[in-house]
C-alpha positions in Angstrom: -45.2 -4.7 -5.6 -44.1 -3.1 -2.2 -47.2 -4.4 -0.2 -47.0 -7.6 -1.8 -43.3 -8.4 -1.2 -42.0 -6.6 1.6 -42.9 -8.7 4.7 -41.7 -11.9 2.8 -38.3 -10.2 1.6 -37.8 -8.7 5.1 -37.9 -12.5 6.9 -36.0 -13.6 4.4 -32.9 -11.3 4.9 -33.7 -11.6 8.3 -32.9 -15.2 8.4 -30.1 -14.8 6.4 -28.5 -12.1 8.0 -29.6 -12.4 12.0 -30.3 -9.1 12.5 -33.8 -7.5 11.6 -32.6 -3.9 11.4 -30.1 -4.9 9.3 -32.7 -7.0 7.2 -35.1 -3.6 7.1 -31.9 -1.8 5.2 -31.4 -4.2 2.8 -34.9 -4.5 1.8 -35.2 -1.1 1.8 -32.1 -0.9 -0.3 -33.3 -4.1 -2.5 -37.0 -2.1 -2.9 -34.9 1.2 -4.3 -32.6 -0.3 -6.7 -35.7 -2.1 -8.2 -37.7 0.6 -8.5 -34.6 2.6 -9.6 -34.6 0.2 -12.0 -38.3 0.7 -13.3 -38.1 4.1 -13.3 -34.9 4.0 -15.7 -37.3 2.3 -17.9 -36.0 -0.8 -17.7 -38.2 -4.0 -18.4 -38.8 -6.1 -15.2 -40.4 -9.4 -16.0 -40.3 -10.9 -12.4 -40.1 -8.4 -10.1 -40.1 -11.1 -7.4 -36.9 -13.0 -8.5 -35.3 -9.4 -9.0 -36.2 -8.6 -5.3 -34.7 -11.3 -4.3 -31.5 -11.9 -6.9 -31.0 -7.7 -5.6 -31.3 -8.4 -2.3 -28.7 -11.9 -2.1 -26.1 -9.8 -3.9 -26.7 -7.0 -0.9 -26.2 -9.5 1.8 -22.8 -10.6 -0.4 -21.7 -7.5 -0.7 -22.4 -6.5 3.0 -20.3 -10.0 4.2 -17.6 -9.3 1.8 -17.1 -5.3 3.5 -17.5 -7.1 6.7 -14.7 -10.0 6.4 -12.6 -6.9 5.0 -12.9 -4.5 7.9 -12.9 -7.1 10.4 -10.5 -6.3 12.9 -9.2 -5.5 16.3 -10.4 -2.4 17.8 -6.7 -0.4 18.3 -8.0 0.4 21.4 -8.7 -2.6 22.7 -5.0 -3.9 22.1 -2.2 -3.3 24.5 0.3 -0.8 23.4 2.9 -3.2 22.7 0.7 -4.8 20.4 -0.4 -1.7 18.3 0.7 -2.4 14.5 3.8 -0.3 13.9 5.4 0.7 10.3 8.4 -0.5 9.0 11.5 0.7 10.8 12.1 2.7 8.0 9.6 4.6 8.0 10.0 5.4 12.1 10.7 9.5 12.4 14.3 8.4 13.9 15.1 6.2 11.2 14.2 7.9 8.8 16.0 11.0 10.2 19.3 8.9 10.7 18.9 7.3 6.9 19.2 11.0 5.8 21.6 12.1 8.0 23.6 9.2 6.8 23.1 10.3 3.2 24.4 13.5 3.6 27.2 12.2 5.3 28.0 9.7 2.4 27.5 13.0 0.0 29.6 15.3 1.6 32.0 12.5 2.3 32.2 12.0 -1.6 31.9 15.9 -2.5 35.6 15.9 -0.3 37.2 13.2 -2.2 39.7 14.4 -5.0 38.4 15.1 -8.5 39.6 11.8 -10.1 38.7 9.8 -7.4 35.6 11.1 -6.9 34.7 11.0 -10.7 36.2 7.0 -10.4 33.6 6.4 -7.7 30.9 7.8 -8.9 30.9 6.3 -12.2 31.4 2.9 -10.5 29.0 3.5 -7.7 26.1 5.5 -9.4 26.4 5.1 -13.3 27.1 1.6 -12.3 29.9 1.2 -15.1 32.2 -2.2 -14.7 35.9 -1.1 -13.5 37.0 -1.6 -16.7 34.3 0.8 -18.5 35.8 3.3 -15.5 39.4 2.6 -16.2 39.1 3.2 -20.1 37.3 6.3 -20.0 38.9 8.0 -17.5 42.4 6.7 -19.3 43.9 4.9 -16.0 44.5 1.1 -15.0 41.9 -1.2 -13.5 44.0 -1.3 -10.3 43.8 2.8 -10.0 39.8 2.2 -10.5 39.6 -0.1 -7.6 41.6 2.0 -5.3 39.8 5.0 -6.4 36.5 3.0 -5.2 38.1 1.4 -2.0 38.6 5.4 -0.9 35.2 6.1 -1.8 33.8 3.2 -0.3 36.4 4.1 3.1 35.1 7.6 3.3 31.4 7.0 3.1 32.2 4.1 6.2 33.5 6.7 7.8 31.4 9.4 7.6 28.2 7.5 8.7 30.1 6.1 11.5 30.6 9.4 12.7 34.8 8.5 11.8 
């Protein structure tokens, strides 16, 4: 089967593909997986239309990894055109995000027990006002002021206040 096939198959994927080193690997690659195939045990009726069927899928497969790693070259762009990850992922913004955090934390950890406990349940344990108001036993109106601090002394922490 080799003898017989291989010249044909090799200027066939040479047309199709444009490049005859390229066209040697993939019937090189089409010849293995047949004879793979063969030697597995499994019945080839037409080993020509297998060659062949093998080989098209190759030259699929090999335009479908090249349209996925076509690109430009990062070398070849200027360096304001290098791809950049989100800002939040920057070193400095992510830095400043947790800097802010622990500001917001301590900020809360320094708030008086009740209006801490008010905040948090609002804030974090996302309960309505109201939910906050009747479990801690207090009015809607101390709720809200008990957030409005919170909210105050987080501002003011990140903002360096």
């Amino acid at each position: 089967m080799l003898e017989r096939h291989y010249r044909e198959l090799l200027n066939f994927l040479c047309r199709l593909v444009g490049d005859r080193h390229a066209a040697a690997d993939l019937t090189q690659e089409s010849f293995m997986r047949v004879l793979a195939l063969q030697q597995a045990g499994q019945a080839v009726l037409d080993g020509r239309a297998l060659l062949y069927r093998t080989a098209r899928n190759l030259v699929v497969d090999r335009h479908r990894r090249a349209a996925v790693r076509r690109h430009d070259a990062l070398e070849e762009l200027a360096e304001d055109e290098h791809p950049s990850a989100p800002p939040r992922w920057q070193p400095d913004e992510a830095l400043a995000s947790r800097q802010d955090a622990q500001a917001c934390l301590a900020a809360i950890e320094a708030l008086p027990p009740r209006c801490r406990e008010a905040f948090v349940l609002h804030v974090f344990d996302e309960l309505s006002q109201a939910q906050v108001a009747e479990r801690m036993g207090i009015s809607v109106s101390m709720v809200e002021k008990h957030v409005a601090r919170g909210l105050l002394a987080c501002r003011d922490a990140r903002c360096g206040g």
